[in-house]
C-alpha positions in Angstrom: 16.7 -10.1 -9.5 15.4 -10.9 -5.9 11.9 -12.4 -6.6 9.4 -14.1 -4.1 9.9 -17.8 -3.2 9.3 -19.6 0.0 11.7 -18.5 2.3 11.2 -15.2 1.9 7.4 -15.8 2.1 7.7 -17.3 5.4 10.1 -14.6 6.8 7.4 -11.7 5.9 4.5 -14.0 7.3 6.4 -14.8 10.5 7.2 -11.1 11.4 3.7 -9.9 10.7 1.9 -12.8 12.6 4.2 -11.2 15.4 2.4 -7.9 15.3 -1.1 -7.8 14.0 -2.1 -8.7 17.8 0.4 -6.8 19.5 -1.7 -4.2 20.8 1.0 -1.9 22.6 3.0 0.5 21.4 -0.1 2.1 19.6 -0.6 5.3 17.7 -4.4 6.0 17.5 -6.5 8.1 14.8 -8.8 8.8 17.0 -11.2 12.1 18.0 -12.7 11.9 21.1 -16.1 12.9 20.8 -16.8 12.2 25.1 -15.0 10.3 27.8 -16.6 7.4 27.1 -14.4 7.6 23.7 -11.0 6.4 26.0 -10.6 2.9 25.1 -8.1 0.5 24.5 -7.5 0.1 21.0 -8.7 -3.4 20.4 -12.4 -2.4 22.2 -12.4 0.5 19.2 -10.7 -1.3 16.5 -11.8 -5.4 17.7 -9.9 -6.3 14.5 -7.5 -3.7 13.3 -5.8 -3.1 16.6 -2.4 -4.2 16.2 1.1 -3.1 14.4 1.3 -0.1 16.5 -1.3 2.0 14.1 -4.5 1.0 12.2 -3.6 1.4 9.0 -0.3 -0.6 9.7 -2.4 -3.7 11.0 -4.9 -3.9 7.8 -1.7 -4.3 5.5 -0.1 -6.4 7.8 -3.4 -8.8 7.0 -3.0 -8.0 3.4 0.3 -9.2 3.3 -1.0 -12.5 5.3 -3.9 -13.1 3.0 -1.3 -12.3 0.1 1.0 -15.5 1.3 -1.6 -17.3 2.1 -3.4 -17.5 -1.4 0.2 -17.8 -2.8 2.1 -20.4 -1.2 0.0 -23.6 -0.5 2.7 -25.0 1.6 3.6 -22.5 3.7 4.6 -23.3 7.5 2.1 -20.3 8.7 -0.7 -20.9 6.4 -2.5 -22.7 9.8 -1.8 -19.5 11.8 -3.3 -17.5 9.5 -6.5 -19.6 8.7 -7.1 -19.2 12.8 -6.3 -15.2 13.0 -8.4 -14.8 9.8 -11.3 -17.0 11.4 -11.1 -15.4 14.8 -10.6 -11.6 13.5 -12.9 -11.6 9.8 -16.1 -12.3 11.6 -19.4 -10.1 10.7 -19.8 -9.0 14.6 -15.8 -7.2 14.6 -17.1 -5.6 10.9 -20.0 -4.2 12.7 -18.0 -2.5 15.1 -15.0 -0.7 12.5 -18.4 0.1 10.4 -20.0 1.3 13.1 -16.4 3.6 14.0 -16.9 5.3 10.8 -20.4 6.5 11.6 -19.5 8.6 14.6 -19.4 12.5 14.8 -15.3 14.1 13.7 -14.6 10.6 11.9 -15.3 11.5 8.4 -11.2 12.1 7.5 -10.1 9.0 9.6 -7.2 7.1 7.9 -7.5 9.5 5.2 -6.6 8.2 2.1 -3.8 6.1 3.0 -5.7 3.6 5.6 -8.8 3.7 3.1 -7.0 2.4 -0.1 -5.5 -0.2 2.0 -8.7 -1.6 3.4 -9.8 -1.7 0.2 -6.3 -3.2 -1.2 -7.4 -6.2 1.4 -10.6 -6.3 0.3 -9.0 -7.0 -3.3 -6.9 -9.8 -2.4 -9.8 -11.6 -0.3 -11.4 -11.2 -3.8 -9.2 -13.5 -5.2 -9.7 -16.2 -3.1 -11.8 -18.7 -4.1 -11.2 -21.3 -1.3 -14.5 -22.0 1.2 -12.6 -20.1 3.9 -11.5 -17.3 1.5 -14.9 -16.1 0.4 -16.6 -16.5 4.1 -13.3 -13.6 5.2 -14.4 -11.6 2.0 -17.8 -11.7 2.6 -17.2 -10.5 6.1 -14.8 -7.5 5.7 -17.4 -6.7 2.9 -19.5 -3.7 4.9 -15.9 -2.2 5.6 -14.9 -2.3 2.2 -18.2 -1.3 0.6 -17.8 1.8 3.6 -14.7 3.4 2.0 -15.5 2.7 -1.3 -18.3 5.2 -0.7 -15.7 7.3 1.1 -13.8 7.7 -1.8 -17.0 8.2 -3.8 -17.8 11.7 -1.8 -14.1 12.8 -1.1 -13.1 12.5 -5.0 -15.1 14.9 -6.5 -14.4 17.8 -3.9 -10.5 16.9 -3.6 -9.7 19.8 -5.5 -5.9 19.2 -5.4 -3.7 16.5 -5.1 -1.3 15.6 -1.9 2.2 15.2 -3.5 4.1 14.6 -0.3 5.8 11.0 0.8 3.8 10.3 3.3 0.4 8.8 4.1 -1.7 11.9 2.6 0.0 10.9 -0.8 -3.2 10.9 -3.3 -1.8 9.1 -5.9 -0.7 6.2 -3.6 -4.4 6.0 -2.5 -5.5 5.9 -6.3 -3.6 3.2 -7.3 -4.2 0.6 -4.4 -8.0 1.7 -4.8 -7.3 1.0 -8.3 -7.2 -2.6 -7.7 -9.9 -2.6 -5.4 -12.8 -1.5 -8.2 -10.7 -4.0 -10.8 -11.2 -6.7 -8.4 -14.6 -5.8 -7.3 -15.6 -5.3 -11.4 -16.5 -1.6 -10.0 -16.3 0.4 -13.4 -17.7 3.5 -12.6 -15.4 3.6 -9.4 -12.6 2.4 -12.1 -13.7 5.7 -14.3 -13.8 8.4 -11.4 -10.5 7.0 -10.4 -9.4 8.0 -13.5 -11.0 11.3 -14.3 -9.3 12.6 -10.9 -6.0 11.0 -11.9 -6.2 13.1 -14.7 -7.2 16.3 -13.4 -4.8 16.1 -11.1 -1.7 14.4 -12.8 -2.1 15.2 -16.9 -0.4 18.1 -17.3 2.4 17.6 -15.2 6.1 17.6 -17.5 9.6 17.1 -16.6 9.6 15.7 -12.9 12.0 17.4 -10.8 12.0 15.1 -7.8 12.6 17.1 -5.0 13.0 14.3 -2.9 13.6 12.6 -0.6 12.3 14.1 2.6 13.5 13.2 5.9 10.5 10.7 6.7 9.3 9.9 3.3 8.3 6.5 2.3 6.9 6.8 -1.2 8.5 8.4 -3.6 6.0 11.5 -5.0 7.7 11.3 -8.0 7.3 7.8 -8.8 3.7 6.7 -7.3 2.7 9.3 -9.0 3.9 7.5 -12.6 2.9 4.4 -11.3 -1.1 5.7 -10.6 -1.5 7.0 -13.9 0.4 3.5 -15.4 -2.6 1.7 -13.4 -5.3 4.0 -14.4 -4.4 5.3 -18.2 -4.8 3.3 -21.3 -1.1 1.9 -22.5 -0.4 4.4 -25.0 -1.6 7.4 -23.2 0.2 6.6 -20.2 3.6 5.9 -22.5 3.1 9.7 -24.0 2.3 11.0 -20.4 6.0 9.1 -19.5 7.5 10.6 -21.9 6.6 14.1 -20.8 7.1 13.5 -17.2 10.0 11.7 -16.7 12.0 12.6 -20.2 15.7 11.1 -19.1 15.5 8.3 -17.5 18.4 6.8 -19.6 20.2 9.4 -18.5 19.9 8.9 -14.6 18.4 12.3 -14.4 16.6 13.1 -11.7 19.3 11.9 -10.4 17.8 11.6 -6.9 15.5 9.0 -8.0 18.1 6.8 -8.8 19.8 6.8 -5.4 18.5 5.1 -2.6 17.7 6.7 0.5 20.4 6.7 3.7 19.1 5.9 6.5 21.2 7.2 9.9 18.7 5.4 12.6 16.3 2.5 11.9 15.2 2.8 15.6 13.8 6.4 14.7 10.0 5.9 13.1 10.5 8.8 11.2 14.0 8.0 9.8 13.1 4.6 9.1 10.5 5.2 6.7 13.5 5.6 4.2 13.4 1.8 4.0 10.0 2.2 3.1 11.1 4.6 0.4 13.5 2.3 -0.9 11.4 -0.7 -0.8 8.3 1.6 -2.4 10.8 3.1 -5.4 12.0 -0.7 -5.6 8.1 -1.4 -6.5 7.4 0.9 -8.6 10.4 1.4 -10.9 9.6 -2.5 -11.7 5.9 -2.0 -11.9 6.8 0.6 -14.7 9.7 -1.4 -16.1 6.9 -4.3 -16.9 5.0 -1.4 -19.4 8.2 -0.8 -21.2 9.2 -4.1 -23.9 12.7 -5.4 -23.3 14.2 -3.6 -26.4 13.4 -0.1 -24.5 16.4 1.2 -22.9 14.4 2.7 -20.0 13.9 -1.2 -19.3 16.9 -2.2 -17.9 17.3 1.1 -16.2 14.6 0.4 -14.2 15.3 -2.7 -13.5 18.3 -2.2 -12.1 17.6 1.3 -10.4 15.0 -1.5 -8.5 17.3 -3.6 -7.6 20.2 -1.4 -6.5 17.3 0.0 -4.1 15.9 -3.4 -2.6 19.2 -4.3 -2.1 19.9 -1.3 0.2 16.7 -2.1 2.4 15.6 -5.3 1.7 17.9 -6.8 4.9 16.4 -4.4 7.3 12.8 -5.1 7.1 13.3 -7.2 10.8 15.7 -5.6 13.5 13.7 -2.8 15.2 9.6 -2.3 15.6 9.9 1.1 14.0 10.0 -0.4 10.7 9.4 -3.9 12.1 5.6 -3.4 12.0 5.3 -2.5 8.5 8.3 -2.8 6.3 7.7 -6.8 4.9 4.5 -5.3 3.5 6.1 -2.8 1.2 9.1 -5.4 0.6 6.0 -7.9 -0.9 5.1 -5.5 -2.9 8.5 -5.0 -4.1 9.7 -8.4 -4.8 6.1 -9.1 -6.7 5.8 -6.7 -8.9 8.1 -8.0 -11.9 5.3 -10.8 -11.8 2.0 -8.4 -12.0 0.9 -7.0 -15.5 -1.5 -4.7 -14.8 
């Protein structure tokens, strides 16, 4: 089982410190709302301007802030202290706060970019260094922002997104999951989970149509690990045993097959690494609710590994999936070691 150790941790910090201030190519989510709204990125975004998109560059800094907590010795650690400093000061907050506030804004980064702000905001948390709570502090007005985005949007989100994409709704329910846990936010904690279960409860016997030609979560399987985040033990385990009834079997049998990918220099076609990488992360995330004896165990854990292996090597190679891969390859290669 590939696992996280120090090589590995250097080679995802190394490729992200080579993007979160690369400014150009960039993809904006933006409205303009006048012509004084054309300009550059890093004049609208001061911190989050990087990785080609926004969303992109805030879990390029999770993944820094990630490493940096985790590995005291790393080589990059002093890179990172002196992006962190120059980037998580209160004057750059007040300008991505003050982005929010402006007329045609109210769905940017919808969920996807929000649950990862606050998936940052989470891991700052956990810091408990000098430096460490000064960045937390900071990002704090941004975080506290789409907290209360999530707050207004929940209760009118009728129905959920189920593609494999960035709308997915149960991808943005779990990272915003560990935002309120870390946070101690239990009544943000409880409306995830209300809409988790309005949305997810009664769904039985998975089919899985997937994958989709740009798909980089798998519907099927954030959507198990959401509700494994958010339901109590044994009413997620009786949930899993409605949804997805034969796993031992290998059935669907697409979700045990990673994803081909014809052209990593294709954006769209290379966010099959991402799926592979994502379904490697959550089949252990589940595996780590199931005890040993449970043959559903081992399944997973291999189904994980057969897909890391297929994707794992091409997180580097071309800025398509350059700019954001390592980040759902962390998440990958930690998850055997998170209970949550």
């Amino acid at each position: 089982m590939t696992t996280l150790d120090a090589t590995l941790a250097g080679k995802f910090a190394s490729l992200a410190l080579a993007h979160v201030r690369r400014e150009y190519p960039n993809k904006l989510d933006h409205v303009l709302n006048g012509p004084g709204d054309l300009r550059a990125p890093s004049e609208l975004h001061p911190i989050f301007y990087g990785s080609f998109d926004w969303h992109s560059n805030v879990h390029g800094y999770w993944l820094l802030a990630t490493l940096y907590r985790r590995f005291a010795t790393l080589d990059e650690r002093p890179r990172i202290r002196e992006l962190f400093d120059s980037q998580l000061t209160t004057d750059k907050v007040d300008v991505e706060v003050a982005y929010l506030s402006q007329p045609s804004r109210g769905t940017f980064e919808r969920p996807y970019g929000w649950a990862w702000l606050m998936m940052l905001a989470a891991e700052l948390k956990r810091h408990e260094t000098e430096e460490g709570l000064r960045w937390s502090a900071a990002l704090g007005p941004l975080s506290d922002a789409f907290a209360h985005r999530f707050r207004e949007f929940l209760p009118k989100a009728t129905y959920p997104i189920r593609v494999g994409t960035h709308f997915n709704t149960a991808f943005a329910l779990a990272l915003a999951s560990e935002y309120a846990t870390a946070v101690g936010d239990d009544d943000l904690t409880q409306l995830l989970r209300e809409k988790a279960m309005a949305w997810y409860a009664r769904d039985v016997d998975c089919q899985a149509w997937e994958p989709g030609g740009d798909d980089f979560l798998s519907p099927a399987l954030i959507e198990a690990e959401c509700m494994r985040r958010l339901l109590y033990r044994e009413v997620w385990s009786a949930w899993m045993d409605r949804f997805l009834p034969r796993i031992v079997g290998g059935e669907p049998q697409t979700l045990f097959v990673p994803a081909n990918v014809s052209d990593r220099s294709d954006g769209k076609i290379a966010h099959l690494d991402g799926l592979n990488l994502s379904r490697a992360w959550c089949w252990r995330s589940i595996a780590s609710s199931w005890d040993a004896s449970d043959p559903r165990h081992e399944v997973a854990l291999a189904t994980a590994d057969h897909h890391l292996a297929a994707s794992l090597p091409h997180v580097a190679g071309d800025y398509a999936g350059e700019h954001w891969l390592a980040t759902f390859a962390l998440l990958a290669v930690s998850a055997s070691e998170s209970q949550h």
